[in-house]
N, C-alpha and C positions, 0 to 999 in steps of 0.2 A: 318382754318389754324392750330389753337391750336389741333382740334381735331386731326389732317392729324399727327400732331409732335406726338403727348400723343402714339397714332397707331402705330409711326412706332419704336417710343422709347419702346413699347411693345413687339412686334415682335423681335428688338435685345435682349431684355433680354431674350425671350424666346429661342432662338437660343444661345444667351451664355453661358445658361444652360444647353440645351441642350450640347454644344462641352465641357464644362468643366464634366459630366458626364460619356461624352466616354471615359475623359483621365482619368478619377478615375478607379484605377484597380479594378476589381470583386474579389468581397471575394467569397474564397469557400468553396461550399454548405456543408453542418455540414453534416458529415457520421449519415446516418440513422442506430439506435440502437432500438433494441428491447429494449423497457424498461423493460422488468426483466432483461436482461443481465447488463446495463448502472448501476445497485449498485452492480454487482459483478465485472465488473473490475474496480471501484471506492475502491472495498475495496480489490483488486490486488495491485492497483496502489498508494494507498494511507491507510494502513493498519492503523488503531488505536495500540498503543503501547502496549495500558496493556488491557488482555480482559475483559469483562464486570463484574461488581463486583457482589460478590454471591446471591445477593439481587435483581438482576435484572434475574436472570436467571429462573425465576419460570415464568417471564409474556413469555419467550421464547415461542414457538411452538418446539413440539418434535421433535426430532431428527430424523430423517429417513432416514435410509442406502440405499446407489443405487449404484449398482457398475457402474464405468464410464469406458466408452472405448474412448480413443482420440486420433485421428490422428495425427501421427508424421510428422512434416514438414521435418525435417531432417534425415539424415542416422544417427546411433549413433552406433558407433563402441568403446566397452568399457566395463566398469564391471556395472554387472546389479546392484552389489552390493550397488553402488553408484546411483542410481535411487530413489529420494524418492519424497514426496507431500507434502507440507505443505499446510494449509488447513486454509481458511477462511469461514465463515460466509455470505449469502447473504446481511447484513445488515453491515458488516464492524463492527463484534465487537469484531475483535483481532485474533489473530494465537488461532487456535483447538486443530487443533494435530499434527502430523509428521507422516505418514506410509510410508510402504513398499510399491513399484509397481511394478509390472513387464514389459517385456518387449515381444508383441506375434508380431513378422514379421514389420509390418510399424504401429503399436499401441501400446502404452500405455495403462494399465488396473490396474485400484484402487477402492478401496470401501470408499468411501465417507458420511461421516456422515450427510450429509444434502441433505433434495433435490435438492435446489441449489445453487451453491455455487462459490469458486475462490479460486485457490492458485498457486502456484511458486514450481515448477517442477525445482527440481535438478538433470540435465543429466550431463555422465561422460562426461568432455571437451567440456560444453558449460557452460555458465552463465546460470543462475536460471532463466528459463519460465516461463512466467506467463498464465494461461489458467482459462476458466472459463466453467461450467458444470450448464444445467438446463431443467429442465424437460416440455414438450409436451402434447400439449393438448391430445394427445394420449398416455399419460402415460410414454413415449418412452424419456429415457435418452442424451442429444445432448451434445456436449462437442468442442470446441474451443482451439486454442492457441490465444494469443490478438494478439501477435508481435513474430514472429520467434526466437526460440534460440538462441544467438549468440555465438560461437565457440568460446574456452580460447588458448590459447597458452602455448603448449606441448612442453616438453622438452626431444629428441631422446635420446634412450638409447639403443647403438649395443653391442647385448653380444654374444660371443663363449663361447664353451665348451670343455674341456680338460678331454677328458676321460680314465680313467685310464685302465690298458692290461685288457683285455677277458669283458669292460664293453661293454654295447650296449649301441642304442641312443633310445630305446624304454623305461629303467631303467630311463634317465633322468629325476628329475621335478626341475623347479626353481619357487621359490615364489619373485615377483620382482611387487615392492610399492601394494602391498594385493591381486596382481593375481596372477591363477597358469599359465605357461608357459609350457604345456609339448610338446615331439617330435618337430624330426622336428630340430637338433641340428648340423646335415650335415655341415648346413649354418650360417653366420651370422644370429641371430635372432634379430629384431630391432622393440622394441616397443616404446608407446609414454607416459610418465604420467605427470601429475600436477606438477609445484615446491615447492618444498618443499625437508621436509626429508624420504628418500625411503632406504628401507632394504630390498638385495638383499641375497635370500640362496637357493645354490645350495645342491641339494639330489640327492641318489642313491637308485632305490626303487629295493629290491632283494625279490621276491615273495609277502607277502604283508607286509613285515617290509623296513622299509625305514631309512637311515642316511643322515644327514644332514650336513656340515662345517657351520664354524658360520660368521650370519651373517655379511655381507658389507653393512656399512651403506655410505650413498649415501648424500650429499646436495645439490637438481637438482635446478638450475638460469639457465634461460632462456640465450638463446646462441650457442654456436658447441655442436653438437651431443657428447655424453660421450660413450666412448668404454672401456668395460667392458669384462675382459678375467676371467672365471670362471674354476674354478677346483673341481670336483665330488672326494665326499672321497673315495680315494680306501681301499675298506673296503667292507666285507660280513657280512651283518647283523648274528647275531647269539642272543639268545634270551630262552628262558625256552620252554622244548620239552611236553607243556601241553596243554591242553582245555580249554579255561577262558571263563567265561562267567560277564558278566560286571551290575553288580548293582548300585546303590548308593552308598549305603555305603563303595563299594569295589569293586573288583575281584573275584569271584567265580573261586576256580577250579573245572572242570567236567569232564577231564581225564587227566591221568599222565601214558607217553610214559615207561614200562617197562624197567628198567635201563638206565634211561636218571640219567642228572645230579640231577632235579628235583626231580625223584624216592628217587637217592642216599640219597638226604637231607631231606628226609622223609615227603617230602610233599605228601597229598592224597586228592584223591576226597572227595568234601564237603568244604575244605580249605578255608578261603576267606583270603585275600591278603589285609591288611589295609592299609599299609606304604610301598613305595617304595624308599629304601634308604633316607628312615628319610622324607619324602615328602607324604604326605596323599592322598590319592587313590580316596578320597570321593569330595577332591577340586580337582582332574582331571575331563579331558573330556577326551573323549574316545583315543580319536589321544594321548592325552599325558601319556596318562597308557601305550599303547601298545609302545612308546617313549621309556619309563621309562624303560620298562623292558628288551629294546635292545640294544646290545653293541658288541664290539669285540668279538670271540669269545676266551674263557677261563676267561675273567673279569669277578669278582664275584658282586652281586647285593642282596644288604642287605635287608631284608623283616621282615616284621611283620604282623602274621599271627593270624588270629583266626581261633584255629581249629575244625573239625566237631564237636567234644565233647563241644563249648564252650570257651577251655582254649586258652589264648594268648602266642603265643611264638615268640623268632626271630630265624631266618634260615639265611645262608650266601647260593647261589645256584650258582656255574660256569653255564656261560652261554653257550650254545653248538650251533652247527650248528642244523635247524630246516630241518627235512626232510620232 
């Protein structure tokens, strides 16, 4: 009889166990990771602060460049300019470096200082991706996103344009928060950028010197689209009737238009161009030399010239219409 009890008092526990088992929910199954991958989105997702100290970087293994190709999950409509990688270590021992990447159709393309590796991809109007890159038993480069970009929230910005008699809308460019905007001015033109502070300038490009009004600065919060009404300077570039050729240290001139205003002021070929109205020729970049030198025309533009012989002089030159 005791034994019949002990049996059947066994059998319920076994079955209690059992029903209390099916009501316990199942955990789920732990995503399978290639363990090379599992330390580089560890050190994605969990970056060390400060990289490894100089003392440690000699037991490293070298460096070895692999350019990475990675497929983009999303459309990315935006400035390439704004496209960069920042760059970890397989081991998680700190931010690398920062490059450039591009952008070729539905990928992404960077050259990567390690064979394999992890970093956080800054695309325009989305949060920083994290992706990870690592190399194949056949030599062959693979490359991942962990988790999808996710989209930032843009702030609409419609602008027209107010073109002055005899302009076109092929002359149009506006540079509006670091992009260019050309053509295409018919219509309401309606882009989208980041919040923040954004400076908007409209230009008139007349052959290939271009005027500018000055900029519109903007402070975009998120909210109603901002409508923006622009006006292109009416104005014809006019500018020195010569050949420049662009150095360092200067402007070379390489021809001078027979009886231009240039000629007048006794500039000649060999000339080099130091200072443009008191502003140094040598800290320009090229768009700002050829800036420099255009204006209205009949405004004069003060120069300081080293001439073919050597000697330094200044010249005042009216600026004339450029045929």
């Amino acid at each position: 009889m005791r034994l019949r009890r002990a049996g059947i008092a066994a059998v319920a526990s076994v079955l209690l166990a059992l029903l209390l088992w099916s009501l316990t929910p199942t955990a789920a199954p732990e995503p399978l990771v290639d363990p090379r991958v599992a330390p580089l989105l560890k050190a994605v997702e969990e970056p060390v602060e400060a990289p490894a100290a100089p003392g440690d970087i000699a037991s490293y293994e070298p460096m070895v460049w692999r350019e990475v190709v990675c497929p983009l999950t999303v459309e990315i409509r935006g400035r390439e300019s704004d496209l960069r990688v920042v760059m970890f270590d397989g081991r998680g021992a700190g931010e690398l470096t920062s490059v450039a990447a591009e952008l070729r159709r539905e990928n992404i393309r960077f050259s990567a200082p390690t064979a394999d590796g992890a970093g956080l991809v800054k695309l325009y109007g989305y949060e920083q991706a994290p992706l990870i890159w690592w190399t194949e038993d056949d030599g062959l480069v693979a490359c991942t996103f962990s988790r999808d970009p996710a989209p930032k929230e843009l702030v609409t910005v419609r602008m027209t344009v107010e073109l002055p008699e005899g302009a076109t809308f092929d002359e149009i460019r506006v540079m509006a928060c670091g992009s260019h905007l050309m053509g295409g001015w018919e219509e309401v033109r309606e882009a989208r950028f980041e919040p923040g502070q954004c400076e908007i300038t409209a230009c008139r490009r007349r052959k290939f010197l271009s005027a500018c009004n000055d900029p519109i600065i903007l402070d975009l919060t998120l909210g109603d689209p901002v409508e923006l009404a622009l006006q292109v300077p009416d104005y014809a570039p006019a500018g020195l009737d010569v050949t420049l050729m662009f150095h360092d240290d200067g402007v070379e001139i390489g021809a001078v238009q027979v009886g231009s205003t240039a000629d007048t002021a006794g500039l000649e070929v060999g000339d080099v161009i130091l200072a443009i109205d008191g502003a140094s020729a040598a800290e320009m970049d090229y768009g700002q030399r050829r800036t420099a030198l255009v204006g209205p025309r009949g405004s004069p533009v003060q120069l300081e010239v080293r001439g073919a012989d050597g000697k330094h002089f200044d010249v005042e030159v009216e600026r004339d219409f450029i045929d």
